[in-house]
N, C-alpha and C positions, 0 to 999 in steps of 0.2 A: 676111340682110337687116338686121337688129340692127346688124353692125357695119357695114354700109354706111350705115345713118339717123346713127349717131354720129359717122362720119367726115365726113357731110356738114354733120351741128352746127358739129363743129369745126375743118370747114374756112369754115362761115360765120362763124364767130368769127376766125379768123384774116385775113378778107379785110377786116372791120369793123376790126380792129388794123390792120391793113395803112395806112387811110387815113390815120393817123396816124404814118405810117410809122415801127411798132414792128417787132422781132423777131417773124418770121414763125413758129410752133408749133404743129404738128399731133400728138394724141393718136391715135393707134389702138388698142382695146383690142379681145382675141381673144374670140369667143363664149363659151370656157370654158377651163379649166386642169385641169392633173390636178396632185394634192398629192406630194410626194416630201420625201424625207427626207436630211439630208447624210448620204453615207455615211462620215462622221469618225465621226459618234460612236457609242459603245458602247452606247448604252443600251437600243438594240432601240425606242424609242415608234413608235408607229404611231394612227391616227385613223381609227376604225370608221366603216361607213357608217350613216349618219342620225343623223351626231351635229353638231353645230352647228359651225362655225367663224367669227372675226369677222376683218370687212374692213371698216377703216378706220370703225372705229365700231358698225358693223352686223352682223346674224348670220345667215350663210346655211348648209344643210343640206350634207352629203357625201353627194353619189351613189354608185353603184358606181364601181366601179373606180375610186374615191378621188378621181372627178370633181368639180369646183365649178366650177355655171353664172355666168356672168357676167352673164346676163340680167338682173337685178335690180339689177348693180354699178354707182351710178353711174361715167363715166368720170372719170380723173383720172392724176396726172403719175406721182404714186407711191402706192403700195397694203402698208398696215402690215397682215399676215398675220397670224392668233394664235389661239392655242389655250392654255387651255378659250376660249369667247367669252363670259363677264362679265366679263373683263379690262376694269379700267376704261382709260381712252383717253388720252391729251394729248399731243398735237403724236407725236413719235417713242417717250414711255414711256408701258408698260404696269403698270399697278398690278395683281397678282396679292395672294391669299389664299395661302399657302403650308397645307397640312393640318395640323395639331397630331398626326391618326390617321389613317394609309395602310394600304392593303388588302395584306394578302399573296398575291399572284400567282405561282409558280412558276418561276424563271427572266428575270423581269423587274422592274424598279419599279413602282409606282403610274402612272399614264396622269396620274391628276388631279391629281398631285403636282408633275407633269415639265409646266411648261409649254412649250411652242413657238410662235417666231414667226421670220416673214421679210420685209425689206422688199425691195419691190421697181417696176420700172417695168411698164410696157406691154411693151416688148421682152423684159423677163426673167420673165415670167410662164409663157411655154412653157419656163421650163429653171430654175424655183423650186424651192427646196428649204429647208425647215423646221428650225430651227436650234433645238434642246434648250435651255432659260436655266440646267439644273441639271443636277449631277454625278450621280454614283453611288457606293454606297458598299457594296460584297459581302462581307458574313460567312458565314464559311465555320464552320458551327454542326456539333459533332463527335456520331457515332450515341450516344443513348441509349432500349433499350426500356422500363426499368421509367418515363420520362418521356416515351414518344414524342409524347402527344396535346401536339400548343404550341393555345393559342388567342390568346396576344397575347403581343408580345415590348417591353417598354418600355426606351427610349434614354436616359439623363440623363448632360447635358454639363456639365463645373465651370464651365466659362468660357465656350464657343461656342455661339451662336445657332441653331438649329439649325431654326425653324419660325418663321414670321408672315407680315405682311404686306410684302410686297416691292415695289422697283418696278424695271422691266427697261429698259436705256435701247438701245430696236431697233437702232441705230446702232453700236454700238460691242457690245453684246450687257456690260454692265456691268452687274451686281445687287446693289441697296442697299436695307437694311429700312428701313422707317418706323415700324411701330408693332406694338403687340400680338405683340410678339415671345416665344418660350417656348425654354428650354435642354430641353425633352423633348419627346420623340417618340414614337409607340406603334404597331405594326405591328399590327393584327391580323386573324384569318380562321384556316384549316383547315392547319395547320404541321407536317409531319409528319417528326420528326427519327428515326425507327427506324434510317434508314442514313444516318444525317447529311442535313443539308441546308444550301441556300446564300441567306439572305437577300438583298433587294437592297429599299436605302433609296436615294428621291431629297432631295439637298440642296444646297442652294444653293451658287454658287462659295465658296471660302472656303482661308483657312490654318489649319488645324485648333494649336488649342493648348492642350490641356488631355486627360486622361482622360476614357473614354465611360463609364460603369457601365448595366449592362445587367438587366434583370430579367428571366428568363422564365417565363411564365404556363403552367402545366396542370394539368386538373383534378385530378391527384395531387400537387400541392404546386407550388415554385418554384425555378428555380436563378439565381443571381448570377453575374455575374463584371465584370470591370474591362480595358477594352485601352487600351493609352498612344497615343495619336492626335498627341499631339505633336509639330510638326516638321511635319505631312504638311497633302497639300492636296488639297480634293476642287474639279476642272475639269469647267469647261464640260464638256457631253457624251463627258466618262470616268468610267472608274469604277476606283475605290480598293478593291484586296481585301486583306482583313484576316483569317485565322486564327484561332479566338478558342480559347482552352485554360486548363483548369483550373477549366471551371465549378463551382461548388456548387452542387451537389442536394439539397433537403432536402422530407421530405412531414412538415408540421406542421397537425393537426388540430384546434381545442381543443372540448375536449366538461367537461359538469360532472356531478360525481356520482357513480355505480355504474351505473347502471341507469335508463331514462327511463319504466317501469310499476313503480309500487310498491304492492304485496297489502297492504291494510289488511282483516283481519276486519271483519265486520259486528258490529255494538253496538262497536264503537271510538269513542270522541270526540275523539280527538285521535292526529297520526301525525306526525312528524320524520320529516325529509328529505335525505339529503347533498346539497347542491351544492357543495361544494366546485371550483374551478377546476383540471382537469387538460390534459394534451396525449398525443397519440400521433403516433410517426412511420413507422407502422404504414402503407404502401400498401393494403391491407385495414381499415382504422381501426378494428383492433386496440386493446381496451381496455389501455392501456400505465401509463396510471393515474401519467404524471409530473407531479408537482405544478411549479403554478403559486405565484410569491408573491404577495403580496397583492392588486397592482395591478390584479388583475380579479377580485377577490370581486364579486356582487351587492349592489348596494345599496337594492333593493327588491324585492318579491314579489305578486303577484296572482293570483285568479282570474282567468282567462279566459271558461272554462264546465263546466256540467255540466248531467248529465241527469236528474237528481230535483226539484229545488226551488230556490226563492229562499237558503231557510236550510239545505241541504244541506252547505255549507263559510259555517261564518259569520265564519270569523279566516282570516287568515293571514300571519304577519309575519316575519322572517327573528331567526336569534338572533342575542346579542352577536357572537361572531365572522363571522359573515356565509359560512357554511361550511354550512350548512342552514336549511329554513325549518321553521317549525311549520304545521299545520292543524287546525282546530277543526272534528269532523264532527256530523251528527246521528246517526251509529251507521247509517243506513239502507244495503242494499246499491246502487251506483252506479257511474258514474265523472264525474270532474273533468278537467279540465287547467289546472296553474299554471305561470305563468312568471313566471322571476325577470330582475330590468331592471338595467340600468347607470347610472340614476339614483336620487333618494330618494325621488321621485316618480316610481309607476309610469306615472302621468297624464297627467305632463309633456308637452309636446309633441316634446318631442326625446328620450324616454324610448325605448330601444331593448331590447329583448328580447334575453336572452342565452343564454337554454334555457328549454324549457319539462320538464314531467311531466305523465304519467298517473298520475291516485291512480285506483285501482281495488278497491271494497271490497268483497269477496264471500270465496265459501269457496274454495278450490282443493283437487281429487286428483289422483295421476298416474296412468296407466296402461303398464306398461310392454307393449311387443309381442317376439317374439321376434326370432329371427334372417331376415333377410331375403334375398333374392335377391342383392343386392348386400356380402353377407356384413355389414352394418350392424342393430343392434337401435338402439330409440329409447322415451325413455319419454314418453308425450303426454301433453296436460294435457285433463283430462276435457271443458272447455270452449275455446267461441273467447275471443280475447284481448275483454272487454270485457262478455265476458256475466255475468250475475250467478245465473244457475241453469244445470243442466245435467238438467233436466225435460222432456222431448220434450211438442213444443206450446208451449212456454212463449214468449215472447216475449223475455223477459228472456236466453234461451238462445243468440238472435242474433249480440249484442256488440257490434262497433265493426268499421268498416269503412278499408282503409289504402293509400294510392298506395301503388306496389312502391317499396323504399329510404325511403321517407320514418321517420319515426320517432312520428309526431304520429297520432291517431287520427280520425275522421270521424261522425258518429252514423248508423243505419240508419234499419230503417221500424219503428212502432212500433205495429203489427199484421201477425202473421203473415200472410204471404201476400198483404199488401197495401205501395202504393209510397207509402207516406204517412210523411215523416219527423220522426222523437224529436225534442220540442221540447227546445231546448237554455235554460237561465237562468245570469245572474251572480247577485251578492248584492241585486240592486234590481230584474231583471225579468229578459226572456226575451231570446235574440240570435239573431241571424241567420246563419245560416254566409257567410262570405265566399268568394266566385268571381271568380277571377283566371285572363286568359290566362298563358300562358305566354312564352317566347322568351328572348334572350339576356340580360334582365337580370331576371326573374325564375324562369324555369325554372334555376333554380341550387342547391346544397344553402346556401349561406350564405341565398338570400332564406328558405327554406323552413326555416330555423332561427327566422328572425327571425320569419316569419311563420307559426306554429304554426296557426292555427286558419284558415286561410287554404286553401281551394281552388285547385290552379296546373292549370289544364288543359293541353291537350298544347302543347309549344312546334313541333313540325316536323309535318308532313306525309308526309315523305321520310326515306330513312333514307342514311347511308354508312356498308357495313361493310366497304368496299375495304381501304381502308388508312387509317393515326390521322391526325386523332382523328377517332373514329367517334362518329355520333349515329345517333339511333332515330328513326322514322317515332312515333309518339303516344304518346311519352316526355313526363312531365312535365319534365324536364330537357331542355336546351339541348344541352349534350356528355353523351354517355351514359359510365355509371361501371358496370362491373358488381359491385361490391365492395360497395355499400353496406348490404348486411345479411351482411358476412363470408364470403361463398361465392362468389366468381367463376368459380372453375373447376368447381360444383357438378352440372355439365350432367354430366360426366365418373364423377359417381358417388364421389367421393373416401371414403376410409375419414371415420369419422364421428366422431371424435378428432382429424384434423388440424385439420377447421373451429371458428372462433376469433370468438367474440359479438363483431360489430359497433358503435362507437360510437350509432349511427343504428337499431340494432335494437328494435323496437319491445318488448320481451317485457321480463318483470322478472328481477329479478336470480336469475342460474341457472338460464332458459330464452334459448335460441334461438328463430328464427323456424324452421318443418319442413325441412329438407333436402328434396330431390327426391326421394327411394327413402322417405319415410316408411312411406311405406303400402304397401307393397309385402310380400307374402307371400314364401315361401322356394321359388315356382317361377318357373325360370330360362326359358321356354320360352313361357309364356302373357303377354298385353297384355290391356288391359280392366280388366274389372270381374274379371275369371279372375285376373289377377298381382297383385289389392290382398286387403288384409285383410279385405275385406269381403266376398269370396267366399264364398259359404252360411255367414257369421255375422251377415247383416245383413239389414234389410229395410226396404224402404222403406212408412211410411208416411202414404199419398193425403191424410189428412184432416189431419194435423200439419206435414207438409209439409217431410220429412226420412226420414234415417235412421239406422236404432237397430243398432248395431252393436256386439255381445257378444261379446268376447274373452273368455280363462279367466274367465269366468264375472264379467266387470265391465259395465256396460251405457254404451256413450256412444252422444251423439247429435249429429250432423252435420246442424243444420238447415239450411235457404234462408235465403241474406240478402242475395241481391240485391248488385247492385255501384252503383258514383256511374261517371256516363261521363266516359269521356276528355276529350268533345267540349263537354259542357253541365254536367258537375258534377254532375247530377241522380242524384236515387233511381231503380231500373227493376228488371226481374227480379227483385222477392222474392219472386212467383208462381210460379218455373218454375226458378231456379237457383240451387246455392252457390259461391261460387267462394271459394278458399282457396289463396292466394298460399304459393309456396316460395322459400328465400331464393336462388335461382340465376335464371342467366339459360338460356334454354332452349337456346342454343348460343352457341359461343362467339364467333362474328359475327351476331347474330341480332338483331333490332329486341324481340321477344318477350322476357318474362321464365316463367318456370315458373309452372304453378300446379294444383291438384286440380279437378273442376270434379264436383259431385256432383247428380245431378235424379231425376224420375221412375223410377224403375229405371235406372240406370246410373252408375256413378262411370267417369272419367278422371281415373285421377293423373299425365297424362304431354299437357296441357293445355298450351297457348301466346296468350296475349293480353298487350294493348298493356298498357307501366309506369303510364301515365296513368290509368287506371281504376281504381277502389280495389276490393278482396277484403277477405273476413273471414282471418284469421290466427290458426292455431293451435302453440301454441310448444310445442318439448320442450326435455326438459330435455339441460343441455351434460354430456356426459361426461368 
């Protein structure tokens, strides 16, 4: 009915022309069209249904089966087709945005990168087909596992244009930039080179003439390389492959100092610090301890927080050489966290943190344990990282609470058995902990450098542990690392002499965070509370709210402190659970990381919960 009411429009227009006896022109336009593709070009694009396409100014929706109603369209002679549809308009060209940053898709370009249009009449609408404006460009990227996770691959051109604003001239299908134009380009998404894999960049027509240098992104470091593009041309809807060989791999870390918890005695008033500027190119960030030159000393130092008092750290300023700071204590036991900045002004507003530390002033003992199950001995530290007694009941006994991998500590509750949290102060009053979502630009070890006192809760939901780069369901992190306190294959039980103190480990200098088998007794056969140390040498006590656990004749105690969640950052659980983070991940595709989990009568050292959530941490010493 539709196309009979428009026929008869425009046959009433034609009989009104008629009288003035002009050329007689009838439009007929069909109810609908289906979308098709030329099959010249290579590039594979296609147009999902319910995504918009513009006709001739306007922007109508894609049904199934790639249908587009007409009902809406007005009639007319000819009909300029195009995709995306904010294409701006005018007469036959189409002004396009070209991307700066395209999605990595497996086996094809960008969709929104690759525009397409066609023009056409009434008659050629039943037999239209959708013409690419941009080429293709296929690297052919060679297998590497120690780098397989890619998260983003960046393009930079000497000479050629390679992104902006374009304008498509439908007629002739000819592409010419106008402005905000950029020589780089940045793929990124979930890239997984273990058995090689094959990029594919859309870009504009063009004679390529210069060198591409190429960056690749993963969270183990970055590789370079350089392909000569010269001479060559990327066409309308083909695509240009390319081979790329001879990348540089390198995994550069930088970390400053020894150690990020440093044991100050109690009645100390004063403690020096290394920061010195180091690097490791350790996949495990490996303390490698290569010096940096000068060009990244600190050039200021501050408080952040701590949890005694106003005047608890009343100085702190870096020395002549800017290779450690000094701090000024009151002697009382505690802890701090300082960071040192990259200005002279910690204040500044552009003043950026470059590491922080834990001062931690209390007594420390070790206790060694025997030969374990796992054919491993370990020596433990009487208390959790942060506690300043090891007094069952004490509250001071707690400590500090820590995201799994992070290196930065958290405060607890500051009455046993209750969820009420240690007020934190600087030098002038008292601070607030800061809560931060997480995701791709802060669920990262660099944000979480910078932002030491900073809560990142979980960045995913979801997890991939198919194939790289894998991430974790309520990981504070974005891409998951399982290295970041030195143990990635720890799930495995490794002898206790391979593993190697992590840049990022939270324990002071010549302790580790606990391996997996810490606690573990020398029978091969039992799980539970039956395969830990604490097998009839331990007992829990109701009223203190922990347990006292007496090896050769040494007494430690393993109180509740409660965790900060994944979800909300909050205090919860210091009523009812301890949990005590190990430095491994609980398998080796696994969203979980390891951890003890100690309550009412019963220990589990062989626990699994989300990275996101912070545990108390108990470090041994590295053999």
């Amino acid at each position: 009915m539709k196309t009979l009411i428009k026929y008869l429009v425009a046959a009433l227009v034609v009989i009104m022309v008629s009288c003035d006896d002009t050329e007689q022109l009838i439009y007929e336009q069909p109810n609908s069209f289906t979308l098709a593709f030329n099959t010249d070009d290579e590039l594979n694009v296609e147009i999902q249904t319910g995504a918009k396409i513009g006709i001739n100014g306007e922007e109508y929706p894609v049904l199934s089966n790639a249908c587009i109603s007409m009902y809406d369209v007005p009639v007319a002679n000819q009909y300029l087709i195009y995709y995306p549809a904010n294409a701006q308009l005018s007469d036959n060209n189409l002004d396009y945005s070209l991307p700066t940053v395209q999605t990595y898709t497996q086996g094809v370009v960008d969709q929104s990168a690759c525009p397409l249009y066609c023009l056409t009449d009434n008659d050629g609408l039943n037999n239209m087909q959708m013409n690419v404006a941009c080429g293709g460009l296929k690297l052919f990227v060679p297998a590497n596992e120690d780098f397989a996770s890619l998260t983003s691959v960046t393009f930079e051109s000497e000479n050629d244009i390679l992104t902006g604003d374009i304008s498509l001239d439908a007629t002739t299908g000819q592409v010419t930039f106008r402005e905000n134009t950029s020589k780089t380009l940045v793929l990124k998404g979930d890239i997984n080179i273990s058995e090689g894999q094959e990029l594919y960049l859309a870009l504009p027509p063009m004679a390529l003439g210069s060198a591409l240098n190429i960056t690749f992104v993963s969270p183990k470091g970055i590789g370079t390389c350089s392909v000569d593009l010269n001479g060559k041309s990327i066409e309308r809807g083909k695509i240009l492959s390319v081979a790329l060989e001879n990348i540089e791999w390198v995994s550069v870390t930088n970390y400053y100092g020894k150690a990020n918890s440093i044991i100050v005695a109690p009645g100390t008033t004063s403690v020096t610090v290394d920061c010195t500027p180091y690097y490791t190119t350790s996949l495990n960030y490996t303390y490698e301890s290569h010096a940096y030159d000068d060009s990244r000393l600190a050039r200021s130092a501050k408080l952040l927080w701590n949890d005694v008092s106003t005047d608890f750290i009343s100085n702190v300023s870096l020395s002549s050489d800017r290779k450690s700071f000094i701090a000024t204590l009151n002697g009382q036991p505690g802890n701090a966290v300082i960071a040192i900045y990259d200005t002279e002004d910690p204040d500044a507003e552009d003043a950026a943190i470059l590491w922080s530390y834990h001062i931690w002033v209390t007594d420390v003992t070790d206790q060694p344990f025997g030969m374990n199950s796992k054919g491993n001995n370990y020596t433990v530290m009487d208390r959790n990282l942060g506690a300043v007694s090891a007094t069952p009941g004490d509250v001071g006994a707690i400590g500090l609470l820590y995201q799994w991998g992070r290196k930065d500590p958290f405060v607890t509750t500051n009455e046993v058995g209750k969820n009420t949290e240690v007020i934190m102060y600087n030098q002038v009053g008292t601070v607030s902990l800061k809560i931060e979502s997480g995701g791709e630009e802060k669920g990262t070890v660099a944000y979480s450098v910078k932002n030491p006192a900073t809560y990142i809760k979980y960045s995913r939901s979801k997890s991939n542990v198919a194939t790289p780069p894998y991430y974790y369901s309520y990981d504070w992190l974005y891409w998951g690392d399982n290295a970041l306190w030195g143990n990635p294959e720890g799930y495995n039980y490794p002898s206790a002499a391979t593993i190697q103190k992590s840049v990022y480990d939270p324990c002071p200098e010549g302790y580790m965070v606990a391996p997996r088998d810490t606690w573990l007794n020398n029978s091969s056969s039992a799980s539970g509370i039956e395969a830990s140390v604490f097998l009839s040498t331990s007992n829990w006590d109701t009223e203190k709210l922990g347990y006292s656990l007496n090896y050769n004749g040494q007494g430690l105690w393993y109180p509740l402190g409660g965790l900060r969640n994944r979800k909300t950052g909050k205090l919860q659980d210091a009523e009812k659970s301890g949990y005590y983070w190990q430095s491994t991940a609980f398998a080796s595709n696994g969203a979980d990381a390891s951890y003890m989990n100690v309550g009412k009568d019963k220990v589990d050292t062989a626990g699994k919960n989300s990275r996101a959530n912070a545990f108390s941490v108990r470090c041994v010493r590295i053999n």
